[in-house]
LUMVEX-648072 format. One record per residue (C-alpha): residue number from 1; residue in one letter; x, y, z. Coordinates in steps of 0.1 Angstrom, whole numbers, plus 5000, padded with zeros to 4 digits. Example, Ala and Ser with C-alpha at 12.3 -4.5 7.8 and 13.67 -1.06 7.14 Angstrom:
BEGIN
    k  r    c1    c2    c3
    1  A  5123  4955  5078
    2  S  5137  4989  5071
//
This chain:
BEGIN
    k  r    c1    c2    c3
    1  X  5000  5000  5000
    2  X  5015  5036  4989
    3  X  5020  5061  5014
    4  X  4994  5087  5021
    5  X  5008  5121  5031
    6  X  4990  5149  5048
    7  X  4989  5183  5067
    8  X  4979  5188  5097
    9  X  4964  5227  5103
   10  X  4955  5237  5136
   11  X  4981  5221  5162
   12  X  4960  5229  5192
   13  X  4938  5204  5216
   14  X  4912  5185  5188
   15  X  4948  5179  5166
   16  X  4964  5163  5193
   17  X  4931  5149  5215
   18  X  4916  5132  5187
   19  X  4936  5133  5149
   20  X  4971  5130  5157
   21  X  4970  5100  5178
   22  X  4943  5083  5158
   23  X  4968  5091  5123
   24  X  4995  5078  5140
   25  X  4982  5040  5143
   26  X  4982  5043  5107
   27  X  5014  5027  5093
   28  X  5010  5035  5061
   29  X  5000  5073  5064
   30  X  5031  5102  5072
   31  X  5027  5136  5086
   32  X  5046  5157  5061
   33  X  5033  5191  5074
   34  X  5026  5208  5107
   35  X  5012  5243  5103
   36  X  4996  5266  5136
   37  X  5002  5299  5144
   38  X  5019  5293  5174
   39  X  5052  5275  5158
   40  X  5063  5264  5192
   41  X  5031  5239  5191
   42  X  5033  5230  5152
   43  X  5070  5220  5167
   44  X  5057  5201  5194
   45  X  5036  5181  5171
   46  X  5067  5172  5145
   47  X  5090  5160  5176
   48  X  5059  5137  5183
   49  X  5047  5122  5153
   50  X  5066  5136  5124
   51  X  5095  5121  5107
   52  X  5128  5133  5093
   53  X  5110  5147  5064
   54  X  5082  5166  5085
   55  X  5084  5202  5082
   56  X  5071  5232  5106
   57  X  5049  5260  5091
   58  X  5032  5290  5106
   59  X  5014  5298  5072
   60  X  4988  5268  5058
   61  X  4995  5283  5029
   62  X  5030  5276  5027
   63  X  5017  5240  5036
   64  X  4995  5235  5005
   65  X  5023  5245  4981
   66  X  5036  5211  4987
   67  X  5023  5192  4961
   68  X  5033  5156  4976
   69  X  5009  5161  5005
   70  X  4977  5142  4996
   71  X  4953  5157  5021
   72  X  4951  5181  5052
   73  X  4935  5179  5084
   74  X  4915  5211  5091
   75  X  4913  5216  5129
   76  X  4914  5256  5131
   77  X  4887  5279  5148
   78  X  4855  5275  5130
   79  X  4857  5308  5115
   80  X  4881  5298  5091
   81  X  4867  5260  5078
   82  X  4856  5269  5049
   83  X  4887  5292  5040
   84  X  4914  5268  5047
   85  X  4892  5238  5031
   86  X  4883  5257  4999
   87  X  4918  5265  4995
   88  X  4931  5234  5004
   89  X  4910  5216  4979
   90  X  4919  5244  4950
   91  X  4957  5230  4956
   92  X  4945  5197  4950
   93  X  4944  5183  4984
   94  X  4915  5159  5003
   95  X  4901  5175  5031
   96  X  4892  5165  5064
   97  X  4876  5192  5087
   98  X  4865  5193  5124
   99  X  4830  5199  5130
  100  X  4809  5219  5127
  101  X  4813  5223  5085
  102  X  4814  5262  5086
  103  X  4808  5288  5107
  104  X  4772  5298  5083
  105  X  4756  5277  5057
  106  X  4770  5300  5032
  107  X  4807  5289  5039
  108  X  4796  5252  5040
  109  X  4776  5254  5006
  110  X  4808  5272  4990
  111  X  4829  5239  5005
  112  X  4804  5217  4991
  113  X  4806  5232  4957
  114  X  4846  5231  4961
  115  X  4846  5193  4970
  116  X  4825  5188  4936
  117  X  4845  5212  4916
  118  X  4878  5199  4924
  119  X  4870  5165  4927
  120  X  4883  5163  4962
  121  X  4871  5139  4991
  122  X  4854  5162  5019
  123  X  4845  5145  5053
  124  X  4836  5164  5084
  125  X  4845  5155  5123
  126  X  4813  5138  5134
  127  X  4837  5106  5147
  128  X  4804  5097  5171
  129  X  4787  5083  5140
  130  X  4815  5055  5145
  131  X  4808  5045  5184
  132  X  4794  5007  5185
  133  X  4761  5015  5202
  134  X  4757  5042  5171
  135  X  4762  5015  5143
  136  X  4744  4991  5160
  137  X  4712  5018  5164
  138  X  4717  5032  5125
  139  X  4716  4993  5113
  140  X  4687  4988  5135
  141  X  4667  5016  5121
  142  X  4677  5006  5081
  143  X  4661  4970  5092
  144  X  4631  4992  5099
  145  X  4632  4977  5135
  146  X  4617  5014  5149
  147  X  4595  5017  5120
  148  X  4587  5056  5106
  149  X  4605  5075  5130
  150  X  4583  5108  5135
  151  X  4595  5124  5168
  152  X  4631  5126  5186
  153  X  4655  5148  5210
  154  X  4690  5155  5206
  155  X  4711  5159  5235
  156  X  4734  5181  5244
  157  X  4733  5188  5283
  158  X  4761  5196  5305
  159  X  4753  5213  5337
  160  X  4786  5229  5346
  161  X  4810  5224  5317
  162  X  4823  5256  5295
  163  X  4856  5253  5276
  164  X  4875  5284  5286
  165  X  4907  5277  5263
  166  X  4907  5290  5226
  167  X  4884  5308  5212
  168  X  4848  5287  5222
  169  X  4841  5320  5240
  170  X  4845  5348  5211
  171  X  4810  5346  5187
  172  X  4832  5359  5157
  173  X  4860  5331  5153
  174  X  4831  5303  5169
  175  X  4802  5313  5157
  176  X  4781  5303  5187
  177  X  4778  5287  5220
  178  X  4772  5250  5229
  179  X  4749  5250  5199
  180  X  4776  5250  5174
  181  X  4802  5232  5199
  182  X  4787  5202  5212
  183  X  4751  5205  5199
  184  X  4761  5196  5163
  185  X  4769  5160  5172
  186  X  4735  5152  5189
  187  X  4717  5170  5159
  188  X  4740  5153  5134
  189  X  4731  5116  5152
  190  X  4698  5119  5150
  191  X  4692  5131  5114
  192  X  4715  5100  5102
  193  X  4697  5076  5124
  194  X  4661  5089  5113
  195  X  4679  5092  5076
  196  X  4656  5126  5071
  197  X  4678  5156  5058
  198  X  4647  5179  5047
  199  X  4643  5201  5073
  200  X  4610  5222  5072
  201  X  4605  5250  5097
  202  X  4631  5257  5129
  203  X  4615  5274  5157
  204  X  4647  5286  5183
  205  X  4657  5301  5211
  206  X  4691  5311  5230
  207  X  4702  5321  5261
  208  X  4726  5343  5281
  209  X  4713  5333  5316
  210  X  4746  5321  5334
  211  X  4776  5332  5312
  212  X  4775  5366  5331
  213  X  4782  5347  5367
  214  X  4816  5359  5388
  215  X  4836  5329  5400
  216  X  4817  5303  5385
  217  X  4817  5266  5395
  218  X  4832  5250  5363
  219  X  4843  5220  5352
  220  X  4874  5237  5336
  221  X  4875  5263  5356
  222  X  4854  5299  5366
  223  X  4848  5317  5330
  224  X  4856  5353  5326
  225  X  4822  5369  5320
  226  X  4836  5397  5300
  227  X  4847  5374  5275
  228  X  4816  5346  5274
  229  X  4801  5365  5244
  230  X  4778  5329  5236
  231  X  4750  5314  5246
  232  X  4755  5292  5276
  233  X  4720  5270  5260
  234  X  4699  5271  5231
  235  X  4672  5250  5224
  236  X  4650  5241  5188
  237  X  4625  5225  5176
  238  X  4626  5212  5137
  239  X  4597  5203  5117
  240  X  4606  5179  5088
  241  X  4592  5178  5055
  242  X  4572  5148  5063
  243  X  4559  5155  5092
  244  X  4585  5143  5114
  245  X  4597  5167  5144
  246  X  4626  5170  5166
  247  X  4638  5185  5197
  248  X  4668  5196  5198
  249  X  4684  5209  5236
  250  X  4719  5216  5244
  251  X  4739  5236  5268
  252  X  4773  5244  5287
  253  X  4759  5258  5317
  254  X  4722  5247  5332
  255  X  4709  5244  5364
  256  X  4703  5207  5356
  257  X  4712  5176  5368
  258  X  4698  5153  5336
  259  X  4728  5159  5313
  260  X  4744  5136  5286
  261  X  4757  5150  5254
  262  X  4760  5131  5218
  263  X  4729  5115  5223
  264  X  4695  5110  5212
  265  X  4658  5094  5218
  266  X  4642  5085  5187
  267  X  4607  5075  5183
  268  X  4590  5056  5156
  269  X  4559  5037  5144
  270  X  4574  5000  5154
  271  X  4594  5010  5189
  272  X  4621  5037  5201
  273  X  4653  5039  5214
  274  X  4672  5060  5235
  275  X  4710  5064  5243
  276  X  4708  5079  5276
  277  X  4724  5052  5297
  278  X  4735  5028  5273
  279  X  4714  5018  5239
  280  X  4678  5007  5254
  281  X  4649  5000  5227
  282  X  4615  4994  5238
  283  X  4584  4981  5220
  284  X  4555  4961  5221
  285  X  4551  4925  5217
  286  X  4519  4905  5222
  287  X  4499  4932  5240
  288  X  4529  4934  5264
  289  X  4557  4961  5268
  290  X  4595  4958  5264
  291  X  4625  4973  5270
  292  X  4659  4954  5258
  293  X  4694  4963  5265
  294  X  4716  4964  5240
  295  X  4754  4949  5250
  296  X  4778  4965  5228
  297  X  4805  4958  5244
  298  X  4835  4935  5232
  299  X  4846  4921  5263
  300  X  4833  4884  5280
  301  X  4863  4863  5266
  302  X  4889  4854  5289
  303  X  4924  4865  5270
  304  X  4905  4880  5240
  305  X  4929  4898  5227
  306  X  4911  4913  5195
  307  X  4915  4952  5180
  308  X  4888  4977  5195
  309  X  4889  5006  5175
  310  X  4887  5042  5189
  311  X  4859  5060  5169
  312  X  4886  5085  5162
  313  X  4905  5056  5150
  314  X  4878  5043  5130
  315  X  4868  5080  5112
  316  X  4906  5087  5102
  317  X  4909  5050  5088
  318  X  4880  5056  5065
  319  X  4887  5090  5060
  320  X  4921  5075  5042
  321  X  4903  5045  5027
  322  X  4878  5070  5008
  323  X  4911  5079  4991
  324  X  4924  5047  4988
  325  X  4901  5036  4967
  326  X  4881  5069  4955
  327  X  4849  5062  4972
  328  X  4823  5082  4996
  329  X  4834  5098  5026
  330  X  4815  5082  5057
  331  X  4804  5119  5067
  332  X  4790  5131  5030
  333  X  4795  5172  5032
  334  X  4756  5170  5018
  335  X  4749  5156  5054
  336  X  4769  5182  5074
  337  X  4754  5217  5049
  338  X  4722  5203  5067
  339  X  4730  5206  5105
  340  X  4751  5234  5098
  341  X  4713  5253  5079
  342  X  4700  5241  5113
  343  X  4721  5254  5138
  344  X  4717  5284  5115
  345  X  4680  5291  5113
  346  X  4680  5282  5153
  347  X  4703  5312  5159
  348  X  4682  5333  5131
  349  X  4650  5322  5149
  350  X  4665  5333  5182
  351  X  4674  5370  5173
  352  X  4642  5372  5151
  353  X  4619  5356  5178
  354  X  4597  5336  5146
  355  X  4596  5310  5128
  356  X  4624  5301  5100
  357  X  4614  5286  5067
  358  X  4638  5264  5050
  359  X  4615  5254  5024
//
């Protein structure tokens, strides 16, 4: 198998939390560029995973000049997806970007129409597609075991759980709040499990209730207020073309207890399912009522000594795949336009206080 190089832009926490290590259980793919605007952590990165042939740069454009690199990791500030992946994808690289898509569905159509006009592979972070208890649910509902599914949530919740590094604070270079941050996982979840990416009307609403707090509890520690410019929740409720309706809630700071994030409930004609504490699906069989647990664990063999795969893992390893042998990303960029037009019309619906047509 040939080589496959790539870039890495962004060196900060999701390069070396999630990508990096994931890439570098991949023997036959080799980090030829590190690029960040800090050069002290694009060197970091190099002494960890590069090789002798790895080079440092503090410009992505300098990166993309080299024409041996086959494909760039975008992990920058939302603000600049669609920049760094357009122009990425002009050079003739693949491209795979963190989530969300773009900062506005503008920037993620103009990526879209960049992946088609260049002929360029174009997958987008959503690695929780790949958890086990997420393949087993999306196989479950393409048996039709749920039925029509016509109503779900998406969750989001944390109680007391604000990032305070980077720029998750600062609305211009984020975009949002927890709506963009961690609420686009849960949305994207449940629109791939219920298969339905024809949104109809968004009704929203966001709030700036607890971002304003001195000396906060926090799990990362007390924010500043001056600089929590985002909603601390936001909450939305989607009407599909056919009928179907969802309810999507999500939040870094709520007085709350019920939190799980990168989850959903999902309701159908046949039975529902929920990923709240573990996968459960209920139902009805001969007049009685059921709930099953579903055991996705690999575990239960004495010495077993098989290869469990990170979903990290698993999203870089068919991210390179895809360009192994030229076929669909996992994450299709037609997928990720539509949460990004949701998060969208939530935060339109918000500072207009109506209802947004996407029709």
């Amino acid at each position: 198998m040939a080589d496959i190089k790539i870039g890495i832009i962004g060196c900060g926490g999701i390069a070396n939390g999630k990508h990096l290590p994931a890439i570098s259980k991949l023997n036959y793919v080799k980090i030829s560029g590190f690029c960040d605007l800090i050069k002290g952590r694009a060197e970091e990165c190099l002494k960890k995973y590069g090789n002798v042939d790895s080079r440092v740069y503090t410009d992505y454009l300098d990166l993309l000049k080299d024409e041996s690199i086959d494909a760039v990791y975008v992990c920058t500030p939302n603000s600049s997806h669609a920049e760094i992946s357009i122009k990425a994808m002009e050079s003739g690289k693949h491209v795979m970007c963190e989530k969300p898509m773009a900062i506005n569905s503008k920037e993620a159509r103009a990526m879209l129409d960049a992946s088609k006009k260049y002929n360029k592979k174009l997958n987008i972070g959503y690695q929780n597609r790949y958890r086990p208890e997420i393949q087993f649910l999306k196989r479950y509902c393409m048996d039709d075991g749920l039925g029509e599914v016509y109503f779900a949530k998406a969750h989001a919740i944390r109680r007391r759980a604000v990032p305070t590094w980077g720029v998750f604070l600062d609305e211009k270079n984020q975009g949002g709040g927890s709506l963009i941050d961690i609420g686009t996982h849960s949305l994207d979840l449940t629109l791939w499990l219920m298969n339905n990416y024809k949104p109809k009307t968004v009704l929203g609403q966001t709030y700036h209730k607890l971002n304003k707090l001195e000396n906060a509890a926090n799990a990362f520690g007390s924010w500043d207020p001056e600089k929590f410019t985002v909603e601390d929740s936001a909450f939305g409720y989607i009407v599909m073309e056919n009928g179907a309706s969802i309810f999507l809630e999500t939040s870094w700071a709520l007085n709350i207890t019920d939190v799980g994030e990168s989850k959903c409930t999902l309701c159908g004609t046949k039975g529902g399912a929920d990923l709240n504490k573990g996968l459960k699906i209920n139902g009805e069989e001969y007049s009685k009522l059921y709930i099953k647990e579903i055991d996705v664990s690999a575990g239960g063999v004495d010495f077993y000594g098989g290869k469990v795969e990170a979903p990290g893992e698993i999203e870089s390893r068919l991210f390179m795949e895809s360009i192994l042998n030229d076929t669909e990303t996992f994450v299709k960029p037609e997928e990720a336009l539509v949460v990004t037009e949701i998060l969208e019309a939530i935060y339109t619906s918000a500072k207009l206080g109506e209802v947004v047509n996407m029709m």
